[in-house]
Structures are given as structure tokens and as C-alpha cells.
LOKOL-295407 format. One record per residue (C-alpha): residue number from 0; x, y, z. Coordinates in Angstrom, 1 decimal. Layout:
N
+------+--------+--------+--------+
: resi :      X :      Y :      Z :
+------+--------+--------+--------+
:  NUM :      X :      Y :      Z :
...
+------+--------+--------+--------+
// end
This chain:
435
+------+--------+--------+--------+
: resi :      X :      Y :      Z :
+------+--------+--------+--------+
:    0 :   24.8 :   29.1 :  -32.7 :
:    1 :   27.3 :   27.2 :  -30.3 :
:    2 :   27.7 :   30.1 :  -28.1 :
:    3 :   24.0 :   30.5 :  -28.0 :
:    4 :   22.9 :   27.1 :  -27.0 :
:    5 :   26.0 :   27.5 :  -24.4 :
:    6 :   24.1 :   30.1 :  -23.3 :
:    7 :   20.7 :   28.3 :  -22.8 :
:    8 :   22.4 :   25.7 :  -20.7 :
:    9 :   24.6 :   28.1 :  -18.6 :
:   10 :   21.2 :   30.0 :  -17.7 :
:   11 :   19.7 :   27.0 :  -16.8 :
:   12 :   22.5 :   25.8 :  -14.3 :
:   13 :   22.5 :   29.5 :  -12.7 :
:   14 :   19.0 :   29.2 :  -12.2 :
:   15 :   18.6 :   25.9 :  -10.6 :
:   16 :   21.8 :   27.0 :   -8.3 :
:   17 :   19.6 :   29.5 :   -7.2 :
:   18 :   16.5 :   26.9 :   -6.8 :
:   19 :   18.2 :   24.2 :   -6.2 :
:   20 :   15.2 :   22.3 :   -4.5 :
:   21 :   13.1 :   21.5 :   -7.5 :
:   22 :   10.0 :   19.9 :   -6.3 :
:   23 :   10.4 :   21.5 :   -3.0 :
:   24 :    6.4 :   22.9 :   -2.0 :
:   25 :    6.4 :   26.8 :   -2.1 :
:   26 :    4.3 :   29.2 :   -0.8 :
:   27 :    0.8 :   28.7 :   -1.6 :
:   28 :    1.6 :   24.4 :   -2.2 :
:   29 :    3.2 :   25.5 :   -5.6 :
:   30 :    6.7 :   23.5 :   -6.5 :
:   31 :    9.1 :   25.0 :   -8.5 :
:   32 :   10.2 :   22.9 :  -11.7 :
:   33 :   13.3 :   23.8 :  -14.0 :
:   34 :   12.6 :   22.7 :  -17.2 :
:   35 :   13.6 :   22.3 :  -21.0 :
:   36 :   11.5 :   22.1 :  -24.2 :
:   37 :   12.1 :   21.4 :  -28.3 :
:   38 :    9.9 :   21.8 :  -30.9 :
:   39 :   10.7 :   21.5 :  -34.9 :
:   40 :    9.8 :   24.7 :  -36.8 :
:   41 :    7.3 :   24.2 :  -39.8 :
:   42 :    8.5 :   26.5 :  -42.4 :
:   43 :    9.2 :   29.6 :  -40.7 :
:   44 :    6.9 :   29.5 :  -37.8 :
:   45 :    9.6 :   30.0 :  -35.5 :
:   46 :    6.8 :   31.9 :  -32.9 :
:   47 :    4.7 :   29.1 :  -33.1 :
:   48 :    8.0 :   26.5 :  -32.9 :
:   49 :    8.3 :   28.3 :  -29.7 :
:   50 :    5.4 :   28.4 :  -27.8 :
:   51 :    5.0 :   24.8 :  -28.5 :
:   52 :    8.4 :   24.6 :  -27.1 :
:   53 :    7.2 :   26.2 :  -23.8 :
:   54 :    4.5 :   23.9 :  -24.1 :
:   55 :    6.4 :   20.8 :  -23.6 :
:   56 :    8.7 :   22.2 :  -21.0 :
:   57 :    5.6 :   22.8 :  -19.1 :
:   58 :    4.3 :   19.2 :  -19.7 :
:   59 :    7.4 :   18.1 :  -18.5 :
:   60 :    6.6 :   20.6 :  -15.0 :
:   61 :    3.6 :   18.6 :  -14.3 :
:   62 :    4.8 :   15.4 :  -15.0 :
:   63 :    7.6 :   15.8 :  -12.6 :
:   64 :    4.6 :   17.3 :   -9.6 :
:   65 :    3.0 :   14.3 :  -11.0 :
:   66 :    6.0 :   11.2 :  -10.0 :
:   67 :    6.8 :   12.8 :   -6.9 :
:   68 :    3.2 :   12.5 :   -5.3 :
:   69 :    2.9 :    9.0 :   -6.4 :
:   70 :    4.9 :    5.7 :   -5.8 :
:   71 :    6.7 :    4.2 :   -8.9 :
:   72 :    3.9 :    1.4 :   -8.7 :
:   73 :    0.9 :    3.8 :   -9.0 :
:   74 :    3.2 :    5.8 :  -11.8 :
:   75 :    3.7 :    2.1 :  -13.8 :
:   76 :   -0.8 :    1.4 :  -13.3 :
:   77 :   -1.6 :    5.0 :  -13.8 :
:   78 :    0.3 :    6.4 :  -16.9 :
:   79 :   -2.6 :    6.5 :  -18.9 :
:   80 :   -3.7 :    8.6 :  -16.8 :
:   81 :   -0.7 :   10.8 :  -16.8 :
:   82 :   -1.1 :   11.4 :  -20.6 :
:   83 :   -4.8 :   11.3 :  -21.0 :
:   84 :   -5.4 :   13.7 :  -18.0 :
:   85 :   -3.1 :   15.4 :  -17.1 :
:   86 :   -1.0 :   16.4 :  -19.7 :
:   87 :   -3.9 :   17.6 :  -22.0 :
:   88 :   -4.5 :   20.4 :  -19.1 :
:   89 :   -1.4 :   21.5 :  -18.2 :
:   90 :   -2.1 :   25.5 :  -18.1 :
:   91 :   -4.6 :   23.8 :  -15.5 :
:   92 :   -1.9 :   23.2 :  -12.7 :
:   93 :    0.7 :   26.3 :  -13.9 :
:   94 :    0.5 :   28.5 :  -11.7 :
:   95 :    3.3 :   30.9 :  -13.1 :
:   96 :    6.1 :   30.6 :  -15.7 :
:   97 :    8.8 :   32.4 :  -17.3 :
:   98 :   10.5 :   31.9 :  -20.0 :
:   99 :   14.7 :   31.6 :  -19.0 :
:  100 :   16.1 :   32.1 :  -22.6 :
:  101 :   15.3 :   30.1 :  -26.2 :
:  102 :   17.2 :   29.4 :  -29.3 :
:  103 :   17.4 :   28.0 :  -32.5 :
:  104 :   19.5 :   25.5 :  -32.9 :
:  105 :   19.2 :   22.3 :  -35.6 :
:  106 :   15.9 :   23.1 :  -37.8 :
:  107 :   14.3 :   23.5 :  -34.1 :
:  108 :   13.3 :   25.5 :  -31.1 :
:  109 :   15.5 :   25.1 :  -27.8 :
:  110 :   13.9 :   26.6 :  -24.1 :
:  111 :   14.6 :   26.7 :  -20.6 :
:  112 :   11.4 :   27.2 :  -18.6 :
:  113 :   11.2 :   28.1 :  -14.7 :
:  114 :    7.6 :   27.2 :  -13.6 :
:  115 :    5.6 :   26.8 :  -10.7 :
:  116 :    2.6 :   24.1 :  -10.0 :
:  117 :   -0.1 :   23.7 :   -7.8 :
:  118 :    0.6 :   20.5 :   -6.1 :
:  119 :   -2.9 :   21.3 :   -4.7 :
:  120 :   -4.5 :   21.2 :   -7.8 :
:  121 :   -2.7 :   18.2 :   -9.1 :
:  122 :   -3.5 :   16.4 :   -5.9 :
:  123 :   -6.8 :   17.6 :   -5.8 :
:  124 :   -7.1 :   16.0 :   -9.4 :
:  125 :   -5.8 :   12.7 :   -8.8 :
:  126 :   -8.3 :   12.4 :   -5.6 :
:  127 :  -11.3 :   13.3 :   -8.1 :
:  128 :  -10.1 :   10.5 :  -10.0 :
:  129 :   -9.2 :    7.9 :   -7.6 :
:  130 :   -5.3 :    7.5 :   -7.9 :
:  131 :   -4.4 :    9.4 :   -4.6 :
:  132 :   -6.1 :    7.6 :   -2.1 :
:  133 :   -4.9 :    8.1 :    1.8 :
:  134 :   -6.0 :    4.5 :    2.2 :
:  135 :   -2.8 :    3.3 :    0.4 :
:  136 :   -0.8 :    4.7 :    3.2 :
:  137 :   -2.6 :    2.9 :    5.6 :
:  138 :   -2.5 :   -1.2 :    6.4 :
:  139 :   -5.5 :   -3.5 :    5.8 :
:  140 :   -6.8 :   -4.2 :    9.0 :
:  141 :   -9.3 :   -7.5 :   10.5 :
:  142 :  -11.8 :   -6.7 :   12.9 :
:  143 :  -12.1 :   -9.7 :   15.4 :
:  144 :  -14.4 :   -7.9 :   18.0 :
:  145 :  -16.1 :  -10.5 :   20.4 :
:  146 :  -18.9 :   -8.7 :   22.6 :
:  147 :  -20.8 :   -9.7 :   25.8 :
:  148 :  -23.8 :   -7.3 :   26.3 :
:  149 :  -25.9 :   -7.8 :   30.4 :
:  150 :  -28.4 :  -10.0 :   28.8 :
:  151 :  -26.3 :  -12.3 :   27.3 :
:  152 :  -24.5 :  -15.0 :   29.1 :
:  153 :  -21.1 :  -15.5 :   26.9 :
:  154 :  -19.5 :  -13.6 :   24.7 :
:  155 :  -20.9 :  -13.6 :   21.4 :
:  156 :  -18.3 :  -13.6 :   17.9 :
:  157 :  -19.2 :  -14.4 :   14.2 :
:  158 :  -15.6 :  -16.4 :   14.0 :
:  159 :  -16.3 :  -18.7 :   16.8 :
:  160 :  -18.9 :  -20.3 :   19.2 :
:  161 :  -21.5 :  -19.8 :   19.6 :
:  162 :  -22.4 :  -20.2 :   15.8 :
:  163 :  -26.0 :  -20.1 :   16.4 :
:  164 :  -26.6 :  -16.7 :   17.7 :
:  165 :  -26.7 :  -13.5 :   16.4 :
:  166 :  -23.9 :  -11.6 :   15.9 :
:  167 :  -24.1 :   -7.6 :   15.8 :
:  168 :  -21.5 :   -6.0 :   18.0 :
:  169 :  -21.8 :   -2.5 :   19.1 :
:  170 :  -17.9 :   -2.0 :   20.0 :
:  171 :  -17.2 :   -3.0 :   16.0 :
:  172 :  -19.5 :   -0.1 :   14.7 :
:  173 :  -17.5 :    2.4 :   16.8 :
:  174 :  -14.5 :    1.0 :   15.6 :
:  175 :  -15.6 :    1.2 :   11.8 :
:  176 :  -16.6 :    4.2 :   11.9 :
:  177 :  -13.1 :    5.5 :   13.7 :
:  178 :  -11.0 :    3.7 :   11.2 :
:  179 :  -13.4 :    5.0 :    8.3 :
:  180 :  -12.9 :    8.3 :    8.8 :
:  181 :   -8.9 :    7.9 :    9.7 :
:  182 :   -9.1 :    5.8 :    5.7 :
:  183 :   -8.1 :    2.4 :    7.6 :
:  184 :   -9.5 :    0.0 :    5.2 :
:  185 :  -11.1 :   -2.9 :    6.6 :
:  186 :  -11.1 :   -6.2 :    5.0 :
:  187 :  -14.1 :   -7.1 :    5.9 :
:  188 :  -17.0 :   -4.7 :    5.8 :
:  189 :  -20.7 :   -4.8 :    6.8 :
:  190 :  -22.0 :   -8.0 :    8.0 :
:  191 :  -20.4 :   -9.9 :    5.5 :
:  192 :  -18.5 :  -11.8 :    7.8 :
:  193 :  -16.5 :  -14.9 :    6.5 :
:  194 :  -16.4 :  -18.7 :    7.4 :
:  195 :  -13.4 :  -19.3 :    8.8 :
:  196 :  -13.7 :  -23.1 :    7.8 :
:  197 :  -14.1 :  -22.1 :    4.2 :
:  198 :   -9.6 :  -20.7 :    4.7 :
:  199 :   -9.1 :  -23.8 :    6.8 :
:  200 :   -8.6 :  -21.9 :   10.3 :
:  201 :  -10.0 :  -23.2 :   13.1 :
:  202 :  -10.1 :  -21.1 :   16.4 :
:  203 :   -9.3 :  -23.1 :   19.6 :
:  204 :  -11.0 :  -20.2 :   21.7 :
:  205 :  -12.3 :  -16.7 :   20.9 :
:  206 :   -8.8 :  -15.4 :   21.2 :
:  207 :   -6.7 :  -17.5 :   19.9 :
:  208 :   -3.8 :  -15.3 :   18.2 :
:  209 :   -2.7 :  -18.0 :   15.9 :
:  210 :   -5.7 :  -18.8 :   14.2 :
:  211 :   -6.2 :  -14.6 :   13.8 :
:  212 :   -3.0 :  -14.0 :   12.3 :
:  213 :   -4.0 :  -17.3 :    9.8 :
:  214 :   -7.7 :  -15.3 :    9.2 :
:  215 :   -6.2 :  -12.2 :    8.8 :
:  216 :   -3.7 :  -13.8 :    5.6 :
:  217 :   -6.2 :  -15.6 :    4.4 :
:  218 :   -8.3 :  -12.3 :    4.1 :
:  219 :   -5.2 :  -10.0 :    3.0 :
:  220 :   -4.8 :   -8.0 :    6.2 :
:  221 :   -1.8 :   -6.3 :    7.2 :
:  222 :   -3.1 :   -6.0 :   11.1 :
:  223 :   -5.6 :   -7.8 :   13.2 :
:  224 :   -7.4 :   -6.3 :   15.7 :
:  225 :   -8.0 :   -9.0 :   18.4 :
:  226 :  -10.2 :   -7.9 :   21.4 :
:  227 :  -13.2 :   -8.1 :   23.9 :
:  228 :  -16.0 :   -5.5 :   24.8 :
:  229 :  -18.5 :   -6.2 :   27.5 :
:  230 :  -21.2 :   -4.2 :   29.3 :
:  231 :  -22.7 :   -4.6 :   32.7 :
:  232 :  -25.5 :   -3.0 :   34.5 :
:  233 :  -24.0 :   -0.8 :   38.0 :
:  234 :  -25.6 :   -1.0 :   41.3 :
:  235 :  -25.6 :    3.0 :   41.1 :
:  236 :  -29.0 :    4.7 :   40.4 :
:  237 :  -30.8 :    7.9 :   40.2 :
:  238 :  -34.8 :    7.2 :   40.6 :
:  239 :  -35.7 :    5.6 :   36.9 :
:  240 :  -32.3 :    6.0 :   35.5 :
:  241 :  -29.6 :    2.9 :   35.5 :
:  242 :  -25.9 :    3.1 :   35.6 :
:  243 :  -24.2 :    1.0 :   32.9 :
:  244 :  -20.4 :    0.5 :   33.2 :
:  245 :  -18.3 :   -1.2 :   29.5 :
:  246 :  -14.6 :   -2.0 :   29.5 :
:  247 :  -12.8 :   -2.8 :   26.1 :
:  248 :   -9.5 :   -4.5 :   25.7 :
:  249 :   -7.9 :   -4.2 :   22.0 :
:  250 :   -4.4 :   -6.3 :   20.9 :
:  251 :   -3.3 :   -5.3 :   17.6 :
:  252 :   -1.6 :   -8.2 :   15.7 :
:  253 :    1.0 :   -7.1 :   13.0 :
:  254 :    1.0 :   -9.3 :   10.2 :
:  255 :    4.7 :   -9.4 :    9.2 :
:  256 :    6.7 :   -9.9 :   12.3 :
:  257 :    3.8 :  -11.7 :   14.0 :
:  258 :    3.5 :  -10.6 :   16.8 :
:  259 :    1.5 :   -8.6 :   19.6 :
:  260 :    2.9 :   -4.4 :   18.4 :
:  261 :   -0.2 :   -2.5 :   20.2 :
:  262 :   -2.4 :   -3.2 :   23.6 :
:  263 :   -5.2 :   -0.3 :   24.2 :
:  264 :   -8.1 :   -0.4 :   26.7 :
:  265 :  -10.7 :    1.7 :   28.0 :
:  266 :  -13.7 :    2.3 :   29.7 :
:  267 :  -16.9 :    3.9 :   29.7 :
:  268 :  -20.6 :    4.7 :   31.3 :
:  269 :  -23.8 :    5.9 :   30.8 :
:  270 :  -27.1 :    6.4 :   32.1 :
:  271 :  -30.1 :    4.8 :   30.7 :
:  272 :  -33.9 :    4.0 :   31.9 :
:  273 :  -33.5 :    1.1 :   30.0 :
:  274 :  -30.8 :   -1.7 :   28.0 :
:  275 :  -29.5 :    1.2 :   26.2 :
:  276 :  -27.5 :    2.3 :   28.2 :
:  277 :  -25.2 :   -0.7 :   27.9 :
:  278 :  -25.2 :    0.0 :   24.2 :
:  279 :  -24.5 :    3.7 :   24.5 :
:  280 :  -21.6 :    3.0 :   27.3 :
:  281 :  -20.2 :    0.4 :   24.4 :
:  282 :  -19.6 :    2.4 :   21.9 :
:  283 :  -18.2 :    5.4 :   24.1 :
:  284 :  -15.6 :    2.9 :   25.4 :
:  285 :  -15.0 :    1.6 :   21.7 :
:  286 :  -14.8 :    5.0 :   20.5 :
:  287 :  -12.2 :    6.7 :   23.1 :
:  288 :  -10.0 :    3.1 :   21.9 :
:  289 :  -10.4 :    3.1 :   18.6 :
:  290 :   -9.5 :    6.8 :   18.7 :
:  291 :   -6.2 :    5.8 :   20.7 :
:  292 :   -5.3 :    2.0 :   18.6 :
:  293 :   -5.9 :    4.7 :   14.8 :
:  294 :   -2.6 :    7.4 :   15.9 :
:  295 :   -0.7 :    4.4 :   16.7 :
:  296 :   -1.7 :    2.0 :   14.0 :
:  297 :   -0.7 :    5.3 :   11.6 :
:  298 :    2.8 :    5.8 :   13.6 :
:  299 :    3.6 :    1.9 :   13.4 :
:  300 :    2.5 :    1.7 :    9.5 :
:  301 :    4.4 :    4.8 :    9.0 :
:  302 :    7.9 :    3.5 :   10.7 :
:  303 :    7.5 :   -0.1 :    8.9 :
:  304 :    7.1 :    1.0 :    5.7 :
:  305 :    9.8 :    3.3 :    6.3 :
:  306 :   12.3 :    0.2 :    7.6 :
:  307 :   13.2 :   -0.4 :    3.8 :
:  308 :   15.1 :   -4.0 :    3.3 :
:  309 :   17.1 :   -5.3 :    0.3 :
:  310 :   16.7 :   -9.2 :   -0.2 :
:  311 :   17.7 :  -11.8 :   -3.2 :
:  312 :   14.8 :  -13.3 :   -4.7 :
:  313 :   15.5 :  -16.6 :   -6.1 :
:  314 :   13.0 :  -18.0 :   -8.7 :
:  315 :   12.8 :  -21.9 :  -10.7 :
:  316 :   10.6 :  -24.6 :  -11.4 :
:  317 :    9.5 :  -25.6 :  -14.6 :
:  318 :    8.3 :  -24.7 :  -17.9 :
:  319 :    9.5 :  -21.2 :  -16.2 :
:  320 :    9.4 :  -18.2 :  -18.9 :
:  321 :    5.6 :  -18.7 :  -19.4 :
:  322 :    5.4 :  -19.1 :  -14.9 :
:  323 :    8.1 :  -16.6 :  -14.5 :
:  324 :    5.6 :  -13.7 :  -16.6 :
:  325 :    2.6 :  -14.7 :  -14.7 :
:  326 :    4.6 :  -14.1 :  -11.0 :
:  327 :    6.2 :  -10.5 :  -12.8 :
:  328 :    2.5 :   -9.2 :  -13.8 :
:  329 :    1.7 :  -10.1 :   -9.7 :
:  330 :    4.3 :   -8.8 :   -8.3 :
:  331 :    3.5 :   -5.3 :  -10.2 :
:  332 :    0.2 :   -5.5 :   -7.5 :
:  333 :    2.2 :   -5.5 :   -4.5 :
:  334 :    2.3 :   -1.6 :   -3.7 :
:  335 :    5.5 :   -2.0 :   -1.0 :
:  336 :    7.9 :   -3.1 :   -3.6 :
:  337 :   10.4 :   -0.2 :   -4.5 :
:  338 :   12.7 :   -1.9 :   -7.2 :
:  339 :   13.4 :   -5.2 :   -8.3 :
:  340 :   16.4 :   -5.7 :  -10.4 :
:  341 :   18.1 :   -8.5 :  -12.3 :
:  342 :   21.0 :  -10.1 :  -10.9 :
:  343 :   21.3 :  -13.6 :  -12.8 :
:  344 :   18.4 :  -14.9 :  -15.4 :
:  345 :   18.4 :  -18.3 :  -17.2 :
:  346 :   15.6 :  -20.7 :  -19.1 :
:  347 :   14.7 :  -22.3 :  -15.8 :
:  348 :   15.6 :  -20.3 :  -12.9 :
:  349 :   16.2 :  -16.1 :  -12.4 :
:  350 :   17.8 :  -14.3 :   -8.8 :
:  351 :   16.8 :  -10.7 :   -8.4 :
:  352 :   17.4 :   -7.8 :   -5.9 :
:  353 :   14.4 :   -6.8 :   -4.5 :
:  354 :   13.9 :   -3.3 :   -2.6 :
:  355 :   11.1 :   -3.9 :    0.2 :
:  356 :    8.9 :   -1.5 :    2.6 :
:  357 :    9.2 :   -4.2 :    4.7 :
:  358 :   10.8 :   -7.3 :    5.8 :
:  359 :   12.0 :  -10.8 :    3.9 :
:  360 :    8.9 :  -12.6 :    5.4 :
:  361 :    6.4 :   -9.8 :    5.3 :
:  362 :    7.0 :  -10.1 :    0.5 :
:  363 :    6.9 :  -13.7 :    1.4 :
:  364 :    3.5 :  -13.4 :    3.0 :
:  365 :    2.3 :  -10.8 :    0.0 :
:  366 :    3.6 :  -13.3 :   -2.5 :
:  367 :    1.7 :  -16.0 :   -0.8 :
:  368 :   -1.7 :  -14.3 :   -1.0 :
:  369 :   -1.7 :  -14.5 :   -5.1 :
:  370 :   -2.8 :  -17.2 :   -7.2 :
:  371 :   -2.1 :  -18.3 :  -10.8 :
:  372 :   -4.2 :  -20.7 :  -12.7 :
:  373 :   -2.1 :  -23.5 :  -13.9 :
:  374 :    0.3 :  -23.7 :  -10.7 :
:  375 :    1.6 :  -23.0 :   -7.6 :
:  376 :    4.3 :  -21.6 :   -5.8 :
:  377 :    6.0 :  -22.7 :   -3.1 :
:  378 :    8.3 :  -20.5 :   -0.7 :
:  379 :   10.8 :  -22.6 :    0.1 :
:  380 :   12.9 :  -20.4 :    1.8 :
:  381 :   13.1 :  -17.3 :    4.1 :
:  382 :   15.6 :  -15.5 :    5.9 :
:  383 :   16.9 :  -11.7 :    6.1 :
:  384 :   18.9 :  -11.5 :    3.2 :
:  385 :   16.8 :  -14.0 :    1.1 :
:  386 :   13.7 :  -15.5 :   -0.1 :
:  387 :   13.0 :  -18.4 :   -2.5 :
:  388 :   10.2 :  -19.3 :   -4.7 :
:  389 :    9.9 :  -22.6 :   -6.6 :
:  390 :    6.9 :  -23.3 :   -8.8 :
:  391 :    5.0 :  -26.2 :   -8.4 :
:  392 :    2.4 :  -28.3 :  -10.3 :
:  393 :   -1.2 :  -27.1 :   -9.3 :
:  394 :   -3.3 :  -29.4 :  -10.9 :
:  395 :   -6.5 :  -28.1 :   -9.2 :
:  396 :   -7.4 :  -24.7 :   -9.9 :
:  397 :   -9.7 :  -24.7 :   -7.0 :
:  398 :   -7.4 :  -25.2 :   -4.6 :
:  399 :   -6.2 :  -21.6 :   -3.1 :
:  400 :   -2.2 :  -22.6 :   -1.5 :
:  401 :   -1.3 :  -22.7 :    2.1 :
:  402 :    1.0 :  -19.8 :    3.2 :
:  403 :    4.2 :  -21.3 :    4.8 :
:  404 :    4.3 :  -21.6 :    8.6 :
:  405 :    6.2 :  -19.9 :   10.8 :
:  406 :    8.1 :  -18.1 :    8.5 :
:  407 :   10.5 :  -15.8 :   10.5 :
:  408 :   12.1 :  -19.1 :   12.2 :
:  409 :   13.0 :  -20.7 :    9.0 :
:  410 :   16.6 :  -21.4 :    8.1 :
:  411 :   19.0 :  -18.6 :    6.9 :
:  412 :   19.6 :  -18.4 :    2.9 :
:  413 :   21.8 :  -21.4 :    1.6 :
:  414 :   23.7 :  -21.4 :   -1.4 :
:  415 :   21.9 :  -23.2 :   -4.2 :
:  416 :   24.1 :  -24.7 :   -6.3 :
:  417 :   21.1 :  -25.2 :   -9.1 :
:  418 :   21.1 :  -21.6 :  -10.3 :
:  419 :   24.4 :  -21.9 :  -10.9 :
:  420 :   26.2 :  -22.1 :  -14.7 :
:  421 :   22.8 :  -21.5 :  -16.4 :
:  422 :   22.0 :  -19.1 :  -18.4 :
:  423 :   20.3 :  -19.9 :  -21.6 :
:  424 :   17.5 :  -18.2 :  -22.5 :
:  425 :   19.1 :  -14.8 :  -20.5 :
:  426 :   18.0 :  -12.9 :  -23.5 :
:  427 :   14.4 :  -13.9 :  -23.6 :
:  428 :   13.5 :  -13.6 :  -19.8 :
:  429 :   15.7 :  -10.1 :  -19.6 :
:  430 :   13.5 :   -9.2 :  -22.0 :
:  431 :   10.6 :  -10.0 :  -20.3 :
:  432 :   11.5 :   -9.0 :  -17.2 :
:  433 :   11.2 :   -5.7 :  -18.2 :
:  434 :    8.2 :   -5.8 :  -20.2 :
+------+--------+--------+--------+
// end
């Protein structure tokens, strides 16, 4: 029986030398999985021991297709999913199988299983249900389009003056529609447009970058888009027909470093008998932008959440389990978190290692945008190789707190002597730490 179950595992290791990619897309979007399965045997039901045995080491196939198309965050919110799903209709996604040798071995029955799935068909799956989304791969973007048409004498904007007018801005419907179809969420859709007043931001002029970056926080954007469109009629003209001439002029705002990461303009015409023209010139200038600002918003998105960093996170404050389980459930929402692992826990303070797509002050930011219902918190602290939280009373549960200003210029991690020689209560917080 020994030499058998040798046996098994030696065929196993010659086949994945052979296929030593598992997971690696084949012909036809099919990956190939290497798998074991065990089953008890009922009696002496050793054929149906076995194909229940093939059975698992096929459920096992599809769960690995499964974790590598998804983050470990989506895997953590979605493995309900996993078992109620996808695992019920796993001959669904097999594409082919063979069966590498089995045994009996222990009162059960032992395989090794080579299979192929259709990562198409899996993928396909978790789009029908909602799980795979391309918008998740793509930042959260504000729309601050201000728009000055040949009838109107300034420039018209729902954030800032004038408050009075009508808002409806042709160059932002291009632009929605372009980041629609590219799955660039927008954070504020329609023409449900939000009073700035209501975040405490106040613009000083139309395009004033500070109060945009404030707006987009406030809102949960990752990037602003910041710009002017404007028409004018030409002094060209063919007999009834009028020449209008648009130019649009686009800064993209990144929320995490701050600063100014993409300029695009452009410019359009068109030929109308009447106002129209200046509309249809609008969004043809909009358009060719939006077309332009959506590659390089994907290729910037794509290299920051690439540009990984490893931080400490240091958490206190009182009455801190009950504070310290509310800020774990949050932090499950932020999809850019990779790991975060315990270094030091006590009663009343924890430090972790936290894995980032992102930068220090980018998680500080994220952290900033949630709220708890019997306090604060309070970033104290931000630097590359550090961040720290302290939670504070927050007696009105109204009250929505400020995110900390000017974040990447704050002072480089200290050491803090109050975490230091705690650490009762380790138990119960390492416990819930990994709840």
C-alpha cells in the first residue's frame, strides 16, 4: 500500500514537471490544474469512492481558476459565492480531465487528477453575476467640466458661480459616455450634482485645484478631471451654413500624490445653419479628449496600482478591541489592500504590516473616507514607511471627519514609545484580528 501511494505522488510530481505552469491560459483560454482528491468508501463502493474522489479534485480545479481571476479581497466578500455557484457546477467549467493514477489507502480513495478549465467560462460566470467587474481595475473619477457655449457670457459650472444658471454641459456628456464605455466609474452621475458647501469646500475660482482634490475626497474619487470647454461662432461661411470652432483643455488630478499626472486638449468644428453647431463642435472636441485622457488614465492606474508599498500601521485610543473590530470590518472594503499582518497587538494599541497598491498617504486617504458610529479616527501620522491612527471621541454621529491636510509633507514616522511593553489582551485582539 506504501509503495502504491508512493506511486500516486511520484506521478503527480512527473506530471506537473512536465506542466509546470499550473494556471498558465492554454489554447482555447483553458488553464491546466494538477490536482488531488479523497473520498471515504461506504462499504464496498470503492467505484463510487472514486468518482467522488475525481469529483473533489475537480472542485479543487475550479477553485484554483477561480482565486487566480480575483483579488484576495473579492475571494474573502465572494466565497459564498464560490461554494454556492461554482462549485455545484463544476463539470460546467471542465473542459477535459484525466485521471493520473488512484489508490486505496486508509478506509479511502486517493487520486491525482490533470484537468483543464475554461477560464472563459468561469469569467464569463462571474460577469453574469457581478463579481468580475472591469470597473474595479479602473479609479473613481470627478467630472469638474466648466463650459462657455456663444450665447453665454461666462463660463457656466454646477460647483461654482454662477449658482443661478443652468448647468448642462455638452463637453461632460462626451466625456461620460467615453469613460462609460472604457468602465471609468464616475462618482457622480446624471445631474445629480453635489453642493459643495454641504463637504465644507469652497472654490476660490472655477479652477481652483485645491478645493477639487478636497471635492473629489469628499466624494471618494481617485482622479479629478479639472477642465474648460468653450465654443465660439467663426467668421467662415458657406451661404446659410455657420462655422463653429470648440477648444477643450482637460488636467487630470491624481488623488494620492496630489498632484497634476495628465494635461490633454483638443479642438474641433462644425458647420451648422443654426446654435448647433457649437454643440456638435463640443462634443467632437470632448470626444477626440476624452478618447486621449481614458488610455492614459488606464496606463497611469495600471502602473500605480502596480507600485506596491509595505508600511507599519500603528493603531490606539480607547476602549480599543470593540473600535479596533469596527476599523478591521472597514478596512476589509478597501479593494487596494494586499495583506495586513500582525506585528505587535495589546488591550489598547496594535502595529501591523500592511501591503498597499499604493502609497502611505494614498491608505491614509482611503481610511479617511470611512465612518464609524460612536467615534472617530484621527491620522496622526504619515510618512513612507508609516502611518498612524488614533481613535477619538465622536460624540456627534452627524458629523462626517475632516481628512488630514497636506498629508505627503507631514513628518517622517517617530518612535512611539506608548506601544511599547503592552501586551495584554494579545490573545483576544489576535484573535479577532483574524476573524
Amino acid at each position: 500500500m506504501v509503495f502504491k501511494l508512493r506511486f500516486l505522488l511520484i506521478a503527480c510530481i512527473i506530471v506537473v514537471f512536465y506542466f509546470p505552469l499550473t494556471g498558465v491560459i492554454a489554447a482555447g483560454q483553458d488553464s491546466v490544474h494538477i490536482t488531488t482528491g479523497r473520498h471515504e468508501i461506504s462499504g464496498q463502493d470503492t467505484v463510487g469512492a472514486k468518482k467522488a474522489a475525481v469529483r473533489d479534485a475537480l472542485e479543487k480545479a475550479v477553485q484554483n481558476a477561480f482565486t487566480s481571476m480575483i483579488s484576495p479581497q473579492q475571494l474573502g466578500k465572494n466565497l459564498d459565492f464560490l461554494y454556492d455557484q461554482l462549485l455545484v457546477r463544476t463539470m460546467d467549467f471542465v473542459s477535459t480531465y484525466r485521471l493520473i493514477n488512484g489508490i486505496v489507502h486508509n478506509g479511502a480513495y486517493l487520486v491525482g487528477v490533470e484537468s483543464k478549465i475554461s477560464l472563459e467560462l468561469v469569467e464569463k460566470h462571474l460577469h453574469d453575476s457581478g463579481i468580475f467587474n472591469q470597473a474595479r481595475n479602473n479609479p473613481k473619477v470627478l467630472l469638474l467640466i466648466g463650459e462657455q457655449g456663444p450665447e453665454d457670457t461666462q463660463p457656466l459650472s454646477w460647483w461654482w458661480q454662477p449658482a443661478d444658471q443652468s448647468y448642462n454641459s455638452i463637453a461632460e456628456k462626451s466625456l461620460t459616455a467615453v469613460f462609460d464605455q472604457a468602465r471609468i466609474p464616475l462618482v457622480v452621475t446624471g445631474n445629480n450634482y453635489p453642493d459643495p458647501a454641504a463637504y465644507h469646500v469652497i472654490f476660490s475660482a472655477m479652477d481652483d485645484q485645491t478645493a477639487a482634490m478636497a471635492m473629489g475626497q469628499a466624494l471618494g474619487a481617485d482622479m479629478v478631471v479639472l477642465g474648460m470647454a468653450s465654443a465660439r461662432k467663426s467668421a467662415n461661411r458657406m451661404g446659410n451654413e455657420k462655422t463653429f470652432e470648440a477648444d477643450v483643455s482637460f488636467t487630470i488630478l491624481d488623488m494620492a500624490s496630489r498632484k497634476e499626472v495628465i494635461h490633454t486638449t483638443a479642438a474641433a468644428t462644425a458647420k451648422s445653419v443654426n446654435s448647433r453647431g457649437a454643440d456638435q463642435a463640443l462634443a467632437q472636441a470632448a470626444d477626440t479628449a476624452g478618447q486621449m485622457m481614458k488610455e492614459k488614465i488606464q496606463v497611469f492606474w495600471a502602473q500605480a496600482m502596480k507600485a506596491k508599498s509595505t508600511f507599519d500601521l500603528y493603531v490606539e485610543g480607547d476602549n480599543f478591541l470593540i473600535r479596533f473590530i469596527a476599523l478591521k470590518r472597514q478596512l476589509k472594503e478597501i479593494r487596494e489592500i494586499e495583506n495586513i499582518s500582525p506585528r505587535e497587538l495589546g488591550s489598547s494599541h496594535a502595529i501591523m504590516e500592511v501591503t498597499y497598491k499604493g502609497p502611505p498617504t494614498q491608505f491614509a486617504n482611503a481610511v479617511m473616507l470611512k465612518t464609524f458610529e460612536d467615534f472617530g479616527i484621527e491620522v496622526s501620522m504619515v510618512s513612507d514607511n508609516a502611518v498612524k491612527i488614533k481613535f477619538v471621541a465622536f460624540p456627534d454621529k452627524n458629523a462626517v471627519p475632516q481628512p488630514p491636510q497636506n498629508l505627503p509633507n507631514m513628518n517622517a514616522a517617530q518612535p512611539d514609545t506608548s506601544f511599547q511593553g503592552s501586551d495584554k489582551g494579545q490573545g483576544i485582539v489576535q484573535e479577532t484580528l483574524h476573524e
